[in-house]
C-alpha positions, 0 to 999 in steps of 0.5 A: 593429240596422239602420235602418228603410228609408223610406217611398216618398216623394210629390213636393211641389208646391213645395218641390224634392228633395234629389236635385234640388239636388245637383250631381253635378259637386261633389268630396264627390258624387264621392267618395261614389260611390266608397267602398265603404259597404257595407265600413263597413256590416259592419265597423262595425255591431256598434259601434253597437248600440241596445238601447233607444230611440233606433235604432242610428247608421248607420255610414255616417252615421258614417264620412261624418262622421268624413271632412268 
């Protein structure tokens, strides 16, 4: 079972996005603009499966641990 995808999101008047703290210059953001997720998307999605409850893992999630 995939995630669910996420609401657009609504700017807050005082609290800064992510996206706007990351430093794209870090080894970790560079790094993740070259693995293929999409591989791991496919390879691993039948290890996670949720038959009741709480939703699936994301594999990415996952693999993105598994690498720190």
């Amino acid at each position: 079972m995939k995630h669910r995808p996420r609401p657009p999101e609504q700017d807050d008047l005082l609290l800064p996005r992510l996206v706007d703290m990351i430093d794209p210059r870090h080894e970790l953001v560079k790094l993740a603009a070259l693995i293929d997720w999409e591989a791991f998307e496919r390879e691993w999605a039948g290890f996670f499966p949720s038959g009741k409850g709480r939703p699936a893992t994301v594999p990415r999630l996952v693999a993105g641990l598994l690498y720190l």
